[in-house]
MMTF fields as JSON, N, C-alpha, C and O atoms, coordinates in Angstrom:
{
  "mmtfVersion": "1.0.0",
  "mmtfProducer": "UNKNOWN",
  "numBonds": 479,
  "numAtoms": 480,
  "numGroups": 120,
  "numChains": 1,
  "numModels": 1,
  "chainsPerModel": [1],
  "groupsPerChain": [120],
  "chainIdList": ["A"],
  "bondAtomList": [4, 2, 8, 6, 12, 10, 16, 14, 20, 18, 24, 22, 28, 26, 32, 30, 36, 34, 40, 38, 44, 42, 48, 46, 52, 50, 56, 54, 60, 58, 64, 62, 68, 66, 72, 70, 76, 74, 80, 78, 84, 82, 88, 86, 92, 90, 96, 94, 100, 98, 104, 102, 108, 106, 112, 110, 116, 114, 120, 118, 124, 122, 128, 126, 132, 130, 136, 134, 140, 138, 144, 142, 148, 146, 152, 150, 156, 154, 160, 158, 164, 162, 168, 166, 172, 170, 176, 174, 180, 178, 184, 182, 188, 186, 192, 190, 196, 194, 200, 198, 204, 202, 208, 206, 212, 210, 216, 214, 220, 218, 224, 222, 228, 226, 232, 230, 236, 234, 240, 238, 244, 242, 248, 246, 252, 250, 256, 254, 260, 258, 264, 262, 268, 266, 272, 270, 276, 274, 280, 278, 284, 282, 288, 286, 292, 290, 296, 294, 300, 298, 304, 302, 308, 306, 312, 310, 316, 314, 320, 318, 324, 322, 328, 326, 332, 330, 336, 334, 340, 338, 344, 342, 348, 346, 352, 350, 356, 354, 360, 358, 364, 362, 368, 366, 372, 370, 376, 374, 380, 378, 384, 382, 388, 386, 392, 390, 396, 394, 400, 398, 404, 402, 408, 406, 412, 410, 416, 414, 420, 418, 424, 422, 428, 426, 432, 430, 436, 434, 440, 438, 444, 442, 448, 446, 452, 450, 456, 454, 460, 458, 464, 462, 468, 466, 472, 470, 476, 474],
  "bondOrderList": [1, 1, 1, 1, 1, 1, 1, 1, 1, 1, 1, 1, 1, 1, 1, 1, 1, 1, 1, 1, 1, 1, 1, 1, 1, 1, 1, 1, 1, 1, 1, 1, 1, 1, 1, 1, 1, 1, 1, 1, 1, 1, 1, 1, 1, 1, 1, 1, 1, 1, 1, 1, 1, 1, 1, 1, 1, 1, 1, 1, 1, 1, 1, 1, 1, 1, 1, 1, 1, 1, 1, 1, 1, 1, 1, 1, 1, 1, 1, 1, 1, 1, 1, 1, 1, 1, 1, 1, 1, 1, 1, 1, 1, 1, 1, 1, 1, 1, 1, 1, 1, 1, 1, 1, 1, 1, 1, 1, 1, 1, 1, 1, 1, 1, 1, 1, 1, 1, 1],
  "groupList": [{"groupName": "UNK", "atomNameList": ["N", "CA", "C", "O"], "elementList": ["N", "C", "C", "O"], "formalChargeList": [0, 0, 0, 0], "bondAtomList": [1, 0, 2, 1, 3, 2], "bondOrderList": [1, 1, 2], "singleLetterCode": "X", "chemCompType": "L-PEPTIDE LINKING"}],
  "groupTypeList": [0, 0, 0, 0, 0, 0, 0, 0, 0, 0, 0, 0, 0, 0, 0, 0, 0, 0, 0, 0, 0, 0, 0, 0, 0, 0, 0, 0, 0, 0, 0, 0, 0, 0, 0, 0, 0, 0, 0, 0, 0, 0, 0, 0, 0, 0, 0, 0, 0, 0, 0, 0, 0, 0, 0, 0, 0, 0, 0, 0, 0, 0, 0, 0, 0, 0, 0, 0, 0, 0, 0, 0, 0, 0, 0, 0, 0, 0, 0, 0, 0, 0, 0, 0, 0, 0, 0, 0, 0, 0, 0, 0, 0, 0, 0, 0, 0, 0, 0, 0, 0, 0, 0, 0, 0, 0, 0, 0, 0, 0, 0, 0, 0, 0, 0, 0, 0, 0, 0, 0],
  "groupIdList": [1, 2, 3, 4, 5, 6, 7, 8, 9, 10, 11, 12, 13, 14, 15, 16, 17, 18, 19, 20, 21, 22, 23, 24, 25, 26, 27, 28, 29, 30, 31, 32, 33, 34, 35, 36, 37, 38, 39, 40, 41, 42, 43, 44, 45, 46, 47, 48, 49, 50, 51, 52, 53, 54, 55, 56, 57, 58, 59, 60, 61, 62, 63, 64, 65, 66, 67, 68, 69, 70, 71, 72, 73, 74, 75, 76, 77, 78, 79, 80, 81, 82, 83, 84, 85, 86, 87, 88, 89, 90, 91, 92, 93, 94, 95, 96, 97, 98, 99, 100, 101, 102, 103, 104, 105, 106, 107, 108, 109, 110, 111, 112, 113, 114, 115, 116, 117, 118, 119, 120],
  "secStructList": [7, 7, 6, 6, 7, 6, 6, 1, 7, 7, 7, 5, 7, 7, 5, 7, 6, 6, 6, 7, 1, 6, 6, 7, 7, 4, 4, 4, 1, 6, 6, 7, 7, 7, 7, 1, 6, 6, 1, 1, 1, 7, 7, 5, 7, 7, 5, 7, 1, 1, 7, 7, 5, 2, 2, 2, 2, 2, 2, 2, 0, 0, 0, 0, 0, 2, 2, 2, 2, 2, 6, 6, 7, 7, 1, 3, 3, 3, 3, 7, 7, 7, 1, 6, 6, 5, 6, 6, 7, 6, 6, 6, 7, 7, 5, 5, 7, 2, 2, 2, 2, 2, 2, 2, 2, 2, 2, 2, 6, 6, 7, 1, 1, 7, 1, 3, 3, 3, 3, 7],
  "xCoordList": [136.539, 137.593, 137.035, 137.555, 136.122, 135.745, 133.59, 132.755, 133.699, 132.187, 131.633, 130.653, 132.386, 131.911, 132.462, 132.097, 133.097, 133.918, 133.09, 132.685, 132.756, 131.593, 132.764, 132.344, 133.816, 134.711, 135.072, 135.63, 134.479, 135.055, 133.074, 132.147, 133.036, 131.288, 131.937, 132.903, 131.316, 131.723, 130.712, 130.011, 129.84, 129.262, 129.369, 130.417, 128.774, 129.045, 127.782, 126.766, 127.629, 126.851, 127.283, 128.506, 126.967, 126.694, 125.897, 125.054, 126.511, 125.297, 125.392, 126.371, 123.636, 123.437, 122.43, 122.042, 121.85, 120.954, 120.078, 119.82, 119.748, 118.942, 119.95, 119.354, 121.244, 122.632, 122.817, 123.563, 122.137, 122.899, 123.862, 124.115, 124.398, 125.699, 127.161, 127.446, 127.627, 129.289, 129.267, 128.452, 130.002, 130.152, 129.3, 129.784, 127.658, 127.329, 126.773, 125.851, 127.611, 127.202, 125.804, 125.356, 125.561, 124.042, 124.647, 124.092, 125.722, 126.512, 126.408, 126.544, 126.093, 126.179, 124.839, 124.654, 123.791, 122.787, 122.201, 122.776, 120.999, 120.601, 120.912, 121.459, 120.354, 120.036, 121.571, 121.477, 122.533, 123.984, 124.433, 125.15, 124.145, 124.427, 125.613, 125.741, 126.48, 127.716, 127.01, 126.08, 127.495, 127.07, 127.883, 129.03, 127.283, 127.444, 127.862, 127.002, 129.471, 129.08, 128.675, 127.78, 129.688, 129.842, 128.252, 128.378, 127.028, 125.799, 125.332, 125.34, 124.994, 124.547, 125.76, 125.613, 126.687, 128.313, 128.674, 129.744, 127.4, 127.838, 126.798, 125.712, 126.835, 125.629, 125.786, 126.568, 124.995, 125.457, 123.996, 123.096, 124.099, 122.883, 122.701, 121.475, 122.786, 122.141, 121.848, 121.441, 121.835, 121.475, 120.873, 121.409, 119.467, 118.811, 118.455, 117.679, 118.683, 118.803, 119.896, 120.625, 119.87, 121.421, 120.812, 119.663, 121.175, 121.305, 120.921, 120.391, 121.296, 121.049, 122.058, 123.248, 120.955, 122.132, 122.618, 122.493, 122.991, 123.599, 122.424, 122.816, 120.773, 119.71, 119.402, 118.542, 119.906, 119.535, 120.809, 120.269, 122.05, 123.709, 123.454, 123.54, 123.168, 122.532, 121.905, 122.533, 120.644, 119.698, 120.278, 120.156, 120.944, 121.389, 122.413, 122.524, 123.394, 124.255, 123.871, 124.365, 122.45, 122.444, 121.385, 121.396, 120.58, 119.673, 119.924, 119.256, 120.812, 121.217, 122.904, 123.078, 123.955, 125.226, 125.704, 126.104, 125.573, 125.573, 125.251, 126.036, 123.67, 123.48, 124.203, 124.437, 124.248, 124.814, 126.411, 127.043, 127.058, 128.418, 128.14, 128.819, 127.207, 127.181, 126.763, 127.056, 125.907, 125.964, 126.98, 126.963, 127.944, 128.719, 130.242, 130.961, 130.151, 131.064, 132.606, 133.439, 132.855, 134.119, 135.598, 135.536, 136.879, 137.858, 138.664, 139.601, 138.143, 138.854, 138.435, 138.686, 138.022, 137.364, 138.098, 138.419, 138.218, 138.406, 137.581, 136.689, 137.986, 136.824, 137.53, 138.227, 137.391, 137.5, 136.194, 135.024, 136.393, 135.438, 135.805, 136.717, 135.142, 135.173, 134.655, 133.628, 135.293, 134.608, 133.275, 132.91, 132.806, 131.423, 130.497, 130.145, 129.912, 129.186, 129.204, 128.601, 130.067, 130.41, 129.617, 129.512, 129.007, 128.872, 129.691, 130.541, 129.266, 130.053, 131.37, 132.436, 130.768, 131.742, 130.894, 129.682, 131.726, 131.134, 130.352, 129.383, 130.927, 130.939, 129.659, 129.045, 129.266, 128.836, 127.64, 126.709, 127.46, 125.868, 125.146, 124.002, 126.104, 125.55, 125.858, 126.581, 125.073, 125.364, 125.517, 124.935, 126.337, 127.289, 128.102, 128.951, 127.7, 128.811, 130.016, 129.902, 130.829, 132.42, 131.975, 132.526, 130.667, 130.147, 129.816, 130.058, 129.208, 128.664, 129.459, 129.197, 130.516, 131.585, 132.116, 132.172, 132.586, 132.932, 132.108, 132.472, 131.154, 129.473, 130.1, 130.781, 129.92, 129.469, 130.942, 131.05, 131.782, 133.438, 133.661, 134.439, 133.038, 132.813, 131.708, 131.777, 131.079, 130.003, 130.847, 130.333, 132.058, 132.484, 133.389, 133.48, 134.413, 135.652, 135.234, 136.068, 134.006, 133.513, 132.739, 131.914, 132.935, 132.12, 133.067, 133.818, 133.405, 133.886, 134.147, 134.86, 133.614, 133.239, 134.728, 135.459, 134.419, 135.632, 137.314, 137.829, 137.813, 139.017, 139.765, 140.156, 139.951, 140.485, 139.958, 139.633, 139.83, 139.453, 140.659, 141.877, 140.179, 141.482, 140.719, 139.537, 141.256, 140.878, 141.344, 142.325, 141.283, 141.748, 141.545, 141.826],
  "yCoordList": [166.818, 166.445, 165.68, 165.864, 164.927, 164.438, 164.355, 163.626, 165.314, 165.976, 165.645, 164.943, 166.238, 166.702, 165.519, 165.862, 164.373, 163.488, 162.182, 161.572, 161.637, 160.959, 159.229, 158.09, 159.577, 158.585, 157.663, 156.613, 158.622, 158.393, 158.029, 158.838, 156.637, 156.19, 156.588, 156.011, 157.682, 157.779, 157.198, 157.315, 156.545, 156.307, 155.894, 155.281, 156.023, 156.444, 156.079, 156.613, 155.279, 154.96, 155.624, 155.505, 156.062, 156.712, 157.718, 158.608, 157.185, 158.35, 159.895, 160.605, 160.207, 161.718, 162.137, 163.273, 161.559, 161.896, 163.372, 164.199, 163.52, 164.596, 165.781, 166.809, 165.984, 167.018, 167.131, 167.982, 166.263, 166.662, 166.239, 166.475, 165.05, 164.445, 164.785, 165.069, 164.614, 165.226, 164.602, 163.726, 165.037, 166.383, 167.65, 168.733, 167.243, 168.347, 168.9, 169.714, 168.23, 168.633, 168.482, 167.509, 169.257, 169.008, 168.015, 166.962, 168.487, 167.707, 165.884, 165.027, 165.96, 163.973, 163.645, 162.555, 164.793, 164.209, 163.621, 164.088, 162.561, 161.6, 162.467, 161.891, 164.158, 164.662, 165.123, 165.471, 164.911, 165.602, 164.262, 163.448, 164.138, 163.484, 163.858, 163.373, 164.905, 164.96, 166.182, 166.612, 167.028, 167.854, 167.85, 167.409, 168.412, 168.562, 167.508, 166.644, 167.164, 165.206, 164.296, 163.468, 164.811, 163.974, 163.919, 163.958, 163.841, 164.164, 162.337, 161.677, 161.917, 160.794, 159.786, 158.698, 160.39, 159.465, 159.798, 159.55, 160.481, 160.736, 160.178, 160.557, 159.283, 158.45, 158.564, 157.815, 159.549, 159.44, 158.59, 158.582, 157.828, 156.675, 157.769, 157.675, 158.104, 158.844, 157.964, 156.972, 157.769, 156.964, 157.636, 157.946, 157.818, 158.964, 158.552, 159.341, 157.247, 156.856, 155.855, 155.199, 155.861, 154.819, 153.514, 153.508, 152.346, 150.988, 150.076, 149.041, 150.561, 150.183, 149.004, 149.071, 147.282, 146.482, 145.56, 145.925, 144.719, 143.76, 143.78, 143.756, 143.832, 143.146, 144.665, 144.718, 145.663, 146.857, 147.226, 148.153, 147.375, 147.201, 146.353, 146.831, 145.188, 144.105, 144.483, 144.479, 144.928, 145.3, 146.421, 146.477, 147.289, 148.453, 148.249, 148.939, 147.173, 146.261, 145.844, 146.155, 144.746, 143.93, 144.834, 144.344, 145.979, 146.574, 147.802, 148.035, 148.868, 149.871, 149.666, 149.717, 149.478, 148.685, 148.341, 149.027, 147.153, 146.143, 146.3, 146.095, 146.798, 146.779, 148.43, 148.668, 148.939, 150.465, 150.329, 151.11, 149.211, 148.388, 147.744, 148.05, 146.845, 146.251, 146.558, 145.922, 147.745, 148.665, 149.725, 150.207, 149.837, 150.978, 150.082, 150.447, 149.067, 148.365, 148.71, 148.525, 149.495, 149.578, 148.347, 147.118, 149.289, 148.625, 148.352, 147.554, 149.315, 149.034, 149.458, 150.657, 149.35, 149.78, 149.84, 148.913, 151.066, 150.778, 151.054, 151.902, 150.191, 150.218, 151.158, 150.573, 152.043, 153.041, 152.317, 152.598, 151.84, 151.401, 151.825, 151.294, 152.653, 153.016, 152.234, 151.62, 152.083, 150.652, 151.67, 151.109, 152.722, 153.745, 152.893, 152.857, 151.99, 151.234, 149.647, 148.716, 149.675, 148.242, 148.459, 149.621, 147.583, 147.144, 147.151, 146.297, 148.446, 148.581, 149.583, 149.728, 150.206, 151.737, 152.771, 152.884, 153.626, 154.714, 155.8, 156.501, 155.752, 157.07, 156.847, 157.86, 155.642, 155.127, 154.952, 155.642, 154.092, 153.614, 152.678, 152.354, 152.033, 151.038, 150.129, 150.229, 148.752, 147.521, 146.237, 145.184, 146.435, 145.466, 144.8, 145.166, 143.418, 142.628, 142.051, 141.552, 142.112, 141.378, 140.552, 140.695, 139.492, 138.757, 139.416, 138.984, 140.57, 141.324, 141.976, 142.226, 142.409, 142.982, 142.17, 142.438, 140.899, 139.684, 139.005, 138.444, 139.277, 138.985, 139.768, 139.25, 141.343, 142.31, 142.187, 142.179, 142.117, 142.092, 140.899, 141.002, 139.564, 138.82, 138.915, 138.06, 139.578, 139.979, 140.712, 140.888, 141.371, 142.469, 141.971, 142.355, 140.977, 140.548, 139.079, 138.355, 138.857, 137.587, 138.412, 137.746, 139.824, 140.204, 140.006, 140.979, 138.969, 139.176, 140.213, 139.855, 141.449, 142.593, 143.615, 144.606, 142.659, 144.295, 143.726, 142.986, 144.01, 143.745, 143.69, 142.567, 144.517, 145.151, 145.605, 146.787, 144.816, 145.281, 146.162, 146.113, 146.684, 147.454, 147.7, 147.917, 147.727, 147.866, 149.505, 149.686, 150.339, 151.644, 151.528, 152.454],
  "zCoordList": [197.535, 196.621, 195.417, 194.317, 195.542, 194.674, 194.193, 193.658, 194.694, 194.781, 193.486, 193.239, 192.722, 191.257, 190.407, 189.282, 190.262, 190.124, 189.529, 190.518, 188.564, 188.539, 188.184, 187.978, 188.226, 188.235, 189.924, 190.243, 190.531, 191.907, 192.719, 192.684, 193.321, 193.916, 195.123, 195.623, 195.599, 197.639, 198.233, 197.228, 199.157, 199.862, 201.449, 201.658, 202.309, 203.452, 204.203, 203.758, 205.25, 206.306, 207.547, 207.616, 208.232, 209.72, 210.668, 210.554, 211.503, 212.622, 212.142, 211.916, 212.053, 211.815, 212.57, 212.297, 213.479, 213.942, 213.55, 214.426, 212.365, 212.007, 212.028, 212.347, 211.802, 212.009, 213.327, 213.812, 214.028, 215.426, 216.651, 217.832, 214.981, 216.264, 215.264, 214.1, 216.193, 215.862, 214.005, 213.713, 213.167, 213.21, 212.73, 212.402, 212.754, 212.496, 211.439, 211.387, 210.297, 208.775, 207.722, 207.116, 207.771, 206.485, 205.156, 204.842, 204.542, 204.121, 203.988, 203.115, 205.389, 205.669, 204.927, 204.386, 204.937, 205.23, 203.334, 202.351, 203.189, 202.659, 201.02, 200.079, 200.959, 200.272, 198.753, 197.576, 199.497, 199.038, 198.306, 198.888, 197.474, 196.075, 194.969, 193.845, 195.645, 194.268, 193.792, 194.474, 192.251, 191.723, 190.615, 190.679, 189.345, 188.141, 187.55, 187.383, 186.969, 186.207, 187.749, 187.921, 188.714, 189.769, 190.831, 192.055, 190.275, 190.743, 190.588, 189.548, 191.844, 192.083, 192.825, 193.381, 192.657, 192.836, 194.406, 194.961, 195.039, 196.523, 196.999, 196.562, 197.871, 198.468, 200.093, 200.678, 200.803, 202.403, 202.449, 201.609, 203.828, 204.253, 205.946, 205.883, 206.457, 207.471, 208.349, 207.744, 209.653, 210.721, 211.911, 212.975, 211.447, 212.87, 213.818, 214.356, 214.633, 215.866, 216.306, 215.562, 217.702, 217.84, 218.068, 217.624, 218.625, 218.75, 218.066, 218.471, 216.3, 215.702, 215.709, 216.017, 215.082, 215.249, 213.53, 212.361, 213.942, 212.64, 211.407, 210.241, 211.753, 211.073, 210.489, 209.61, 210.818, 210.282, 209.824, 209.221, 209.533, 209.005, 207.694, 206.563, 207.944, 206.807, 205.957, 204.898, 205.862, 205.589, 204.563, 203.34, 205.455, 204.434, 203.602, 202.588, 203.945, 203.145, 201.709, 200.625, 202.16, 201.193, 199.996, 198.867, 200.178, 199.648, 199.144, 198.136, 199.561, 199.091, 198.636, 197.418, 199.345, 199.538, 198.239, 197.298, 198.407, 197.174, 195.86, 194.934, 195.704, 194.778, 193.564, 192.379, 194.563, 193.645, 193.49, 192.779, 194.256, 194.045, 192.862, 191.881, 192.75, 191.664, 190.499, 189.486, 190.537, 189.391, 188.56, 187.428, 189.821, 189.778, 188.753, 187.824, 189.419, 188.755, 188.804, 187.916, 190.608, 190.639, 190.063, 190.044, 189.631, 189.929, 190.842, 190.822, 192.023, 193.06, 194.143, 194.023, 195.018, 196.4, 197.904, 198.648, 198.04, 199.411, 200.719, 200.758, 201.902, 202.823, 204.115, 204.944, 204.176, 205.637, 206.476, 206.217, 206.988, 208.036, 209.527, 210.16, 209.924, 211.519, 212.385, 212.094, 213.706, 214.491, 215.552, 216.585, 215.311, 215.527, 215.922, 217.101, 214.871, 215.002, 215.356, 214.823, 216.393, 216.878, 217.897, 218.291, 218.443, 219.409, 220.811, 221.062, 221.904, 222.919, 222.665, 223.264, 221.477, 221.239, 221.909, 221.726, 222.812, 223.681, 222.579, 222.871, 221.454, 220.715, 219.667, 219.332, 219.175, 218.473, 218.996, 218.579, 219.909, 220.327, 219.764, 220.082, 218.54, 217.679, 218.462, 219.454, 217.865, 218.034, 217.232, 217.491, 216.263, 215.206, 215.883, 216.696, 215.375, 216.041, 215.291, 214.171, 215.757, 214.909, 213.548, 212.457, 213.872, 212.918, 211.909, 210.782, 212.11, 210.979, 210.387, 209.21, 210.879, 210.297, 209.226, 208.026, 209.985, 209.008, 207.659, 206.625, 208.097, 206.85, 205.936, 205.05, 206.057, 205.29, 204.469, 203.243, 205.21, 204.388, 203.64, 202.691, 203.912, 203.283, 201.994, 201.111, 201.95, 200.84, 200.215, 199.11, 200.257, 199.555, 198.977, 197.811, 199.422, 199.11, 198.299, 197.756, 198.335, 197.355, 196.123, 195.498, 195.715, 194.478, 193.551, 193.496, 192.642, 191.952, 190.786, 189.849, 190.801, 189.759, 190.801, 190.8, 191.363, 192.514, 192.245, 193.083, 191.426, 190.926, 192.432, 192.749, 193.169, 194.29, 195.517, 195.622, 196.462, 197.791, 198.79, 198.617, 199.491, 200.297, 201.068, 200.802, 202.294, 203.683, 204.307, 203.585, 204.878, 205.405, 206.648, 207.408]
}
């Protein structure tokens, strides 16, 4: 929907284990960046092993995350956040804890550049 869209920053953290966890898609993977204006405005982060925890969530937070937020210079953001990567999700295999959840949403909802936070 918004592939081509250079008005619209998608980015996206989750499990891909190399295309081979649900759902599957080449799509998810690091390489699929948007196309034509909308080329760079699709950012998937790929996650090719599980138990990954808060210090590696962080990490990708404060270093990739953030900074293409703070370049991008949304007016309004919203956060679809899946609880996948919590800690003690069957489906997930991650291990994020509530704290980190709270960190990272706290890093987001203190940028002042983000007119608008929204939660999904």
């Amino acid at each position: 929907m918004f592939y081509d869209n250079p008005k619209v920053l998608y980015l996206s953290v989750h499990r891909y284990e190399h295309g081979e966890f649900w759902p599957e898609l080449r799509e998810s993977n690091f390489n699929y960046v948007g196309k034509g204006e909308g080329a760079g405005h699709n950012i998937n982060i790929p996650l090719n092993k599980v138990g990954m925890g808060n210090a590696d969530y962080m990490a990708i937070f404060n270093n990739i995350v953030l900074p293409v937020a703070y370049e991008y210079q949304p007016e309004l953001v919203i956060i679809s956040s899946g609880y996948d990567a919590a800690i003690g999700c069957p489906e997930g295999h991650m291990e994020v804890t509530p704290c980190a959840y709270a960190h990272m949403l706290k890093l987001s909802h203190g940028s002042c550049w983000w007119k608008s936070v929204r939660c999904a």
